[in-house]
C-alpha positions as CSV (number, residue, x, y, z in Angstrom):
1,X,0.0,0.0,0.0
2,X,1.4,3.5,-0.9
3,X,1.8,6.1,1.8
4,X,3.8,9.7,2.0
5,X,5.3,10.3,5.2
6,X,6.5,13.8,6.6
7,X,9.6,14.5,8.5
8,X,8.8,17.8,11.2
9,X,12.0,19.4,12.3
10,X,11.4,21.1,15.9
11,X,9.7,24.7,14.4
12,X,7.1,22.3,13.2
13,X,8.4,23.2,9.5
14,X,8.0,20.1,6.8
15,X,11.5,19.4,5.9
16,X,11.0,16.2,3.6
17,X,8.0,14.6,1.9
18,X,8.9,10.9,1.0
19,X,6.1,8.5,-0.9
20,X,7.0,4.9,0.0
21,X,5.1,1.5,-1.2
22,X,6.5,-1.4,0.4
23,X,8.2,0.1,2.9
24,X,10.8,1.6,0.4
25,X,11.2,5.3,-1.2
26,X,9.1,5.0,-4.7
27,X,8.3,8.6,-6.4
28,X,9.3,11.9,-5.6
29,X,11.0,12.8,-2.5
30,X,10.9,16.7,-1.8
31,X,13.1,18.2,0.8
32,X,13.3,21.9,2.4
33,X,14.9,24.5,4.4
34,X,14.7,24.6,7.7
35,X,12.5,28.0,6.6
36,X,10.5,25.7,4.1
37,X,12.2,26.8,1.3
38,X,12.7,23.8,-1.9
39,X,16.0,22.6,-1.3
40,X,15.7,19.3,-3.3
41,X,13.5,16.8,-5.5
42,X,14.6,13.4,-6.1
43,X,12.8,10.5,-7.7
44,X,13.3,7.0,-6.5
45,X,11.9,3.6,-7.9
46,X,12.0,0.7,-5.2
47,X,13.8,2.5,-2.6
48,X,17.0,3.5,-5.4
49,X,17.6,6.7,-7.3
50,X,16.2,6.1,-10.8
51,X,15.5,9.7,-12.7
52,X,15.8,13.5,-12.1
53,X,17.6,14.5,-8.5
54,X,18.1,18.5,-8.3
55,X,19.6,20.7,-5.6
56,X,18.7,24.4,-5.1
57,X,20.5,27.3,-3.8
58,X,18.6,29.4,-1.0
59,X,17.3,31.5,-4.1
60,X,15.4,28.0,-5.5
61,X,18.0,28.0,-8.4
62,X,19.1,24.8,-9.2
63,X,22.3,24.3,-8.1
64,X,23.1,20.1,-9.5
65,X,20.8,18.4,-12.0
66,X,21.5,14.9,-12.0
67,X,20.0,11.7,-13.7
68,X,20.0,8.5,-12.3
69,X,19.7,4.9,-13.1
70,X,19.3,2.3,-10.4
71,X,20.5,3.9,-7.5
72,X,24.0,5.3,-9.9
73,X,24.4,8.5,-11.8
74,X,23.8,7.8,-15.3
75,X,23.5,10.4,-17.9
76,X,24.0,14.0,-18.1
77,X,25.1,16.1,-14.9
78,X,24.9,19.7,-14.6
79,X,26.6,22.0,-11.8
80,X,25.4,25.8,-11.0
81,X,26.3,28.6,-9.2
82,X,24.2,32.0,-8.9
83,X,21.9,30.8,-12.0
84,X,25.8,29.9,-13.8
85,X,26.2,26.7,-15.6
86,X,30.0,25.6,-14.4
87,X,29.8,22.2,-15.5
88,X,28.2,19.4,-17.7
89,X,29.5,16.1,-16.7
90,X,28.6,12.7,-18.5
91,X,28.5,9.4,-16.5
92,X,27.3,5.9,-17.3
93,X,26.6,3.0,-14.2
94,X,28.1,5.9,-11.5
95,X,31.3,6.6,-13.5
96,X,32.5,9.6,-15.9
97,X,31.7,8.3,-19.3
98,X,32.1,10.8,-21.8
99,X,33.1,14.5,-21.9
100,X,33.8,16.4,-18.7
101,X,33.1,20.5,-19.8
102,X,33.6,23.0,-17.5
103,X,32.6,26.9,-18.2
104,X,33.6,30.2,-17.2
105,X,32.0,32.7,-14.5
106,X,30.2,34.3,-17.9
107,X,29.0,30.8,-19.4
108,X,32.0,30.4,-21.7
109,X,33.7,27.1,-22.4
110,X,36.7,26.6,-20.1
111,X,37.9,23.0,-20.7
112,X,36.8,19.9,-22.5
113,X,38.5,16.7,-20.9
114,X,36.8,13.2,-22.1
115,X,36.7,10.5,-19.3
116,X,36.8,6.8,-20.2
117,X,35.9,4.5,-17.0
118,X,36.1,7.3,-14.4
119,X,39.5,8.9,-16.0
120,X,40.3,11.5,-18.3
121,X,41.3,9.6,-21.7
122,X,42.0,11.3,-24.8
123,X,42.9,14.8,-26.0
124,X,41.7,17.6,-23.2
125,X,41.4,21.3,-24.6
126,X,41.9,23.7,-22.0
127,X,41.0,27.7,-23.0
128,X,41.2,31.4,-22.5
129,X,38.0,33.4,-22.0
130,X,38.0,34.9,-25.2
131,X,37.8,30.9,-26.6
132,X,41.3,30.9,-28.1
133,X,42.9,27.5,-27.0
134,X,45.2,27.4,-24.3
135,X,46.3,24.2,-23.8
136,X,46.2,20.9,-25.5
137,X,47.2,17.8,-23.7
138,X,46.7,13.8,-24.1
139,X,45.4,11.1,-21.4
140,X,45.7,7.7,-21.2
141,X,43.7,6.0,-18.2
142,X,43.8,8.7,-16.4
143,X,47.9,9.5,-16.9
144,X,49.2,12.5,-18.9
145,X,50.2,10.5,-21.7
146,X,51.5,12.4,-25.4
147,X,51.9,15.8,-26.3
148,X,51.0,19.5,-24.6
149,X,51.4,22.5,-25.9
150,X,50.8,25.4,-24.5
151,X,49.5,28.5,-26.7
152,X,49.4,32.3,-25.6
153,X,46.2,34.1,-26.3
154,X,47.2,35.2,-30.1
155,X,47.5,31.1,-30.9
156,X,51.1,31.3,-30.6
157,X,53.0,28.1,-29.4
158,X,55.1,28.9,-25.8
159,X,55.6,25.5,-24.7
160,X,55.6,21.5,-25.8
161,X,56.6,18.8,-23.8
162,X,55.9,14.9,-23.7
163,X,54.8,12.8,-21.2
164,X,54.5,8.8,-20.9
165,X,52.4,7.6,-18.3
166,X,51.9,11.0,-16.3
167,X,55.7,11.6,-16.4
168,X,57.4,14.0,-18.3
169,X,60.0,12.3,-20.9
170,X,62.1,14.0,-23.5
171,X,62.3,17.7,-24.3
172,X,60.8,20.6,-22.9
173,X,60.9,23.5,-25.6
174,X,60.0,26.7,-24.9
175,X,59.6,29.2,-27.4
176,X,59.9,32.8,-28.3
177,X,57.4,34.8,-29.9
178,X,58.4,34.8,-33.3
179,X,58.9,31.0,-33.2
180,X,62.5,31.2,-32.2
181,X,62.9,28.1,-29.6
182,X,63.9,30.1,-26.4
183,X,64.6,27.2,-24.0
184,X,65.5,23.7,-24.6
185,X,65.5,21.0,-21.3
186,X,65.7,17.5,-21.4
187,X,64.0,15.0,-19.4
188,X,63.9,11.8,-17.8
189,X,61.0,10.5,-15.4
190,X,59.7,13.5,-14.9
191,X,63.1,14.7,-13.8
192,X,65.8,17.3,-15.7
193,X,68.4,15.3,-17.4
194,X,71.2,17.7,-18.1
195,X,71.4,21.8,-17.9
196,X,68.6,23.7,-20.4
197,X,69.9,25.7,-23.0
198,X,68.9,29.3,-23.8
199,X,68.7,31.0,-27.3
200,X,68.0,34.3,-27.7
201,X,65.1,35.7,-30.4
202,X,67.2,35.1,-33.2
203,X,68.4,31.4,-32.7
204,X,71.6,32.3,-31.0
205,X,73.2,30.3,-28.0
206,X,73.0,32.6,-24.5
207,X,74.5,31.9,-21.4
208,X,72.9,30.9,-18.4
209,X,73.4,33.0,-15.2
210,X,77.0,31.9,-14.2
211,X,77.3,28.9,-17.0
212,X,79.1,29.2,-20.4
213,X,77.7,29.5,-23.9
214,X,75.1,26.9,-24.1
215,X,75.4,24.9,-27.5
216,X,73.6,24.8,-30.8
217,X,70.1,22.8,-30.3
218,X,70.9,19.4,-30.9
219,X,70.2,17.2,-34.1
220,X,67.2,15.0,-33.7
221,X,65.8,11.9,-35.5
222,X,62.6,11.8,-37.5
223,X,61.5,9.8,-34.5
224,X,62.5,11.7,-31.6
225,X,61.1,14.5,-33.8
226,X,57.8,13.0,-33.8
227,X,57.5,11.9,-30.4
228,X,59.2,15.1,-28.8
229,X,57.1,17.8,-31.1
């Protein structure tokens, strides 16, 4: 037999309103504010989460819109502030499953990182409020894992580095802005292998703070080119 039952906090406010049919949460469970103000809605099937489950802010803006399947988050997730979309999250059987988005404080796109089995996997696009992109980087199972490069706001490149399985491996170039590598460093497990070398806007070696001349940038291979950017 269906009922809904009411839960009284002391001031004799309703602060939930819970349908139940065999003993267990089925339908729409409302909760409020201690001042009875809507502070969520949640729809359950047989005592699990299974549907639409929102959170408000003390101004009854929604705050989370989530969808459920069985008692785990399944579908499209949405996060607020002040009436502000922040984020749109994708998950499948309670895990991230999808793309991650996040947005600026004026609704902008700030980053686009897609998840495979809870972890980011694949290219992530990070970006500057005017939408030029300011970051590229690669995942694998949650692990840095390729390429990034970092742009300034014109689209120029300023840095590139590699990484294999969340550690940095490889060369570090920095770059001027006309193009003109400014800063080459080598790596190895995420560590410096060696001294970096400095070149000014025009190619030319320049000397570290009390080191000599550095050399010429080294000669690489078709691979190392290709792994190393």
């Amino acid at each position: 037999m269906a009922e809904t039952i009411e839960k009284v906090n002391p001031q004799g406010v309703v602060v939930e309103q819970a349908p139940l049919k065999d003993a267990q949460l089925h339908g729409e469970v409302v909760g409020y504010t201690p001042d009875g103000k809507l502070a969520s809605r949640a729809r359950f099937v047989e005592g699990r989460l299974h549907g639409d489950v929102y959170l408000y802010d003390e101004d009854q803006r929604v705050i989370q819109h989530s969808q459920y399947r069985d008692g785990l988050l399944n579908g499209k997730t949405a996060l607020y502030e002040s009436g502000t979309q922040l984020a749109d999250i994708s998950y499948k059987d309670g895990k991230r499953e999808g793309l991650f988005q996040s947005y600026d404080v004026v609704g902008q796109v700030a980053s686009r990182v897609p998840h495979v089995a809870d972890r980011p996997h694949g290219e992530a696009l990070y970006f500057y409020p005017g939408g030029g992109i300011a970051r590229r980087a690669a995942y694998a199972t949650g692990l840095l894992h390729g390429e990034m490069r970092d742009y300034d706001e014109d689209g120029a490149l300023l840095a590139s580095t590699v990484y294999v399985q969340g550690k940095r491996q490889g060369a570090l170039t920095k770059y001027h802005p006309n193009g003109k590598v400014k800063e080459l460093a080598m790596y190895k497990d995420d560590k410096p292998d060696g001294a970096p070398r400095l070149y000014d806007e025009q190619g030319a070696p320049q000397a570290a703070p009390g080191a000599a001349a550095a050399a010429p940038p080294p000669k690489r291979s078709m691979l190392s080119k290709w792994i190393e950017g």
